[in-house]
C-alpha positions in Angstrom: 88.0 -58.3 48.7 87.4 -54.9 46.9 85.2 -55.1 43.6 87.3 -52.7 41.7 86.5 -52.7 37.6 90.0 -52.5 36.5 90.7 -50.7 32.7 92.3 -53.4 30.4 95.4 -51.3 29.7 95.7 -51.8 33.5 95.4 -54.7 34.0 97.7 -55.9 31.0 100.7 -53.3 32.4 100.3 -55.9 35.4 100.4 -59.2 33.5 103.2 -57.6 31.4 105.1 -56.8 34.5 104.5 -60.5 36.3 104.7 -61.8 33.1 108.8 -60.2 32.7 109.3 -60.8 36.6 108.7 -64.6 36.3 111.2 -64.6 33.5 113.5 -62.4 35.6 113.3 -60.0 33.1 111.6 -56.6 35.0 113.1 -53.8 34.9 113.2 -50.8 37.2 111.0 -48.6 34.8 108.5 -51.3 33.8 108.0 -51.7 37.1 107.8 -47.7 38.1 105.4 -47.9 35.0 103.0 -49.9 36.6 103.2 -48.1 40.1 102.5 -44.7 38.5 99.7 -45.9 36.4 98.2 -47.8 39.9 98.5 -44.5 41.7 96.8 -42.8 39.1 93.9 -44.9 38.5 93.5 -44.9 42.6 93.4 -41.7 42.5 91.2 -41.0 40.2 88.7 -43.9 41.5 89.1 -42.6 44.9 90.6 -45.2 46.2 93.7 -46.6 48.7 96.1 -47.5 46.4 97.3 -50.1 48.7 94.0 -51.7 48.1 94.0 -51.1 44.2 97.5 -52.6 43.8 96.6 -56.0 46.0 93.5 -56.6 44.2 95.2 -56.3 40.8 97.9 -58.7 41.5 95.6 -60.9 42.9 93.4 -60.4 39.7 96.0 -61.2 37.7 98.3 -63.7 39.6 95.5 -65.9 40.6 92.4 -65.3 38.6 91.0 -69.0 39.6 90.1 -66.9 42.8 88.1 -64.4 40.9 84.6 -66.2 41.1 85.2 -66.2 45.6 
């Protein structure tokens, strides 16, 4: 997978988001939240933002895989 260093405040919006979606509590805009903010980091990185989003929820939904 991509070795992308994610910003904290990234990477918390995403553990927020799993974090309220596990307790069935996201909401529309949390969630919209964290799309915007992954576009914009892609962006700026210059990269796919497919790519950016799938390593982040991976970063943060299973990080026992982060040594792989």
């Amino acid at each position: 997978m991509a070795d992308i260093d994610f910003p904290d405040d990234l990477i918390n919006m995403e553990t927020a988001a799993w974090e309220a979606a596990q307790r069935g509590e996201l909401t529309a805009g949390q969630a919209a939240d964290v799309q915007a903010a992954i576009t914009a980091f892609a962006k700026e990185a210059g990269l796919d933002r497919y790519t950016v989003e799938m390593e982040l929820k991976r970063l943060v939904r299973h990080p026992e895989a982060e040594g792989d």
